[in-house]
N, C-alpha and C positions, 0 to 999 in steps of 0.2 A: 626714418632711419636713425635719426639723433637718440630718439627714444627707447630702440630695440637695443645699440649701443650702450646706452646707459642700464637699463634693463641685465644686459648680460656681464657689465664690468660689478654691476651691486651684487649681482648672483653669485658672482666670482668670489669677489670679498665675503659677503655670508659662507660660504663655500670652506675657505681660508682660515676664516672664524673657528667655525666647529673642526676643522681637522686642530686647530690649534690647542681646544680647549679638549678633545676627544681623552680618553685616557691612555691610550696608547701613546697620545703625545706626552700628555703630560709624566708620566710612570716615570719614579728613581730608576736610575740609573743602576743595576745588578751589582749586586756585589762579591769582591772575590775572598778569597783563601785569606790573603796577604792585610782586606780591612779586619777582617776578625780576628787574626791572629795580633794585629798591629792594636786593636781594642784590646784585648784578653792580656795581652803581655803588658802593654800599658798599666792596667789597673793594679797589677800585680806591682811594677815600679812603682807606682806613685803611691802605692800604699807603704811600702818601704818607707820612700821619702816621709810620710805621715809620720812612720813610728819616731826616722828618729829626729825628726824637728818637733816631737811631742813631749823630747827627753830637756829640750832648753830649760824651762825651769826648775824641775826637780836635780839636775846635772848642773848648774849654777852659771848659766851660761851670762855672758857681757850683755850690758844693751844695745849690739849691733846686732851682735848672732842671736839673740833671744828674738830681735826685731825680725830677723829673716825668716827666722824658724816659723816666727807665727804667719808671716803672709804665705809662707810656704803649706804648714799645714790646713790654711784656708782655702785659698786656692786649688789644689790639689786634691783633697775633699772635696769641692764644688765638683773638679773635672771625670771623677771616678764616679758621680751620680750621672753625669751625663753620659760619660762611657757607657755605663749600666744600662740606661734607656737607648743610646741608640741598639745597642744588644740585644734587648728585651724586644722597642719595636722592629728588627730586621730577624724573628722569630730565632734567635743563638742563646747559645745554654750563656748565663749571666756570672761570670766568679762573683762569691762573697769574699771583699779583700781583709786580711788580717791585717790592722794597725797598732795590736798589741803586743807583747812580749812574746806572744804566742810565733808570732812570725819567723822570730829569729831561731825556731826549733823547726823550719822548712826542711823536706827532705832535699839533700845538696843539688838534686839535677831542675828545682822549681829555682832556688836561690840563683843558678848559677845562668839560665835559660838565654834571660836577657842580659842587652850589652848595660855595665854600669855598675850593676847589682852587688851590693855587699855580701860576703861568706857572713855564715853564720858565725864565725872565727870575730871577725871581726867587726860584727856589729855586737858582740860581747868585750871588744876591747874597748867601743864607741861608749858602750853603757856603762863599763869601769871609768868612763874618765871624768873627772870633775874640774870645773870653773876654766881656766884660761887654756887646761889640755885638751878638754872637751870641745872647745871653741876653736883651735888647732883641727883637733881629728875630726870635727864637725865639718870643717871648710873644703880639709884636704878630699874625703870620702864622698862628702856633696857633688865637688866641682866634677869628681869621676863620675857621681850618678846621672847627672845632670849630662854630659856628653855622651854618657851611653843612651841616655834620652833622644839626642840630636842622633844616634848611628840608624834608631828604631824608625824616626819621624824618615829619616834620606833613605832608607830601608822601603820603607811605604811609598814616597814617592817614586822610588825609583820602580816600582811594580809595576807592567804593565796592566791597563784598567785598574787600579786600585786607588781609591781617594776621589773618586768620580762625585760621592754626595757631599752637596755644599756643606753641611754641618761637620763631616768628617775631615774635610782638608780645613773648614777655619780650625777646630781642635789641636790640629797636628800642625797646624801652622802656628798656632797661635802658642802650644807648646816648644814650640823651635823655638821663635823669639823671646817667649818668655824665660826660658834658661838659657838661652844666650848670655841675653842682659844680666842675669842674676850670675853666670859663670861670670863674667867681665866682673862684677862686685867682691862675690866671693875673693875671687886671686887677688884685688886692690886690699881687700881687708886680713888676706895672709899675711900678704909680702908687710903690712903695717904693723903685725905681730912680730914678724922677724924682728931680729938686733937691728936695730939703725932704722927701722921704720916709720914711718911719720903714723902717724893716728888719723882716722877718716873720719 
């Protein structure tokens, strides 16, 4: 009796096993409207973000904001190739992002889509400015992209079923915090430009 017991508890568990490993267990989680739309408008922000943290050196920018500019253009670049592939692999057409001068001649309803985004108006004021106005207008127009970043990511979560695959919510999570933090830097290094500022 011990025997047939044990017999039928390992049969179970083998059992158990394969529905576990089956691929209907395993299979991603479907995806909706709200992750592609939340990839696609992404890439088109952070491609912005590229052009103009790409302007720091040739715009004469300080070595805080030149420093940001570049982890920003690094980073952000990384995030836009991932973008790209989860896209590519959940079979969705892939934007090519404009990081060049080219961007800033968007037609007004691409510029305007997502929360954050610069007019074309005014990332030609961004590219007129040079050294410590630049560094100004750099800060102020980031800190705005950067929280229209934060509307996209609470946008996405707030979607019902959307952000279900793990690589897509650490992405969009991992972009909340990271312009979190950098909004918090950003403002500390305004407010140090203003009259009576201390310097960071």
């Amino acid at each position: 009796m011990r025997r047939a017991t044990l017999l039928l508890v390992g049969a179970a568990a083998c059992a158990s096993a394969a529905r576990a490993q089956s691929p209907s267990a395993t299979s991603a989680p479907p995806i909706t409207a709200a992750d592609v739309h939340f990839f696609t408008g992404m890439i088109a922000h952070h491609s912005q973000a590229v052009l103009m943290a790409g302007w720091a050196v040739s715009h004469g920018a300080g070595p805080g904001v030149a420093g940001l500019c570049a982890r920003i253009e690094v980073g952000q670049r990384d995030e836009i190739v991932t973008m790209q592939n989860w896209l590519r692999d959940h079979g969705q057409s892939v934007p090519v992002p404009d990081t060049t001068r080219g961007a800033m001649n968007m037609p007004m309803d691409h510029m305007t889509m997502m929360p954050g985004m610069l007019t074309a108006a005014q990332l030609r004021q961004l590219d007129a400015a040079r050294g410590t106005a630049f560094d100004s207008l750099f800060l102020t127009y980031m800190i705005s992209h950067h929280q229209g970043a934060l509307v996209m990511v609470n946008d996405l979560l707030g979607s019902e079923g959307a952000a279900q695959d793990g690589l897509e919510y650490k992405i969009a999570t991992d972009i909340s915090a990271d312009q979190t933090v950098e909004i918090d830097r950003m403002r500390r290094m305004l407010a140090a430009m203003s009259p009576g500022g201390s310097s960071q």
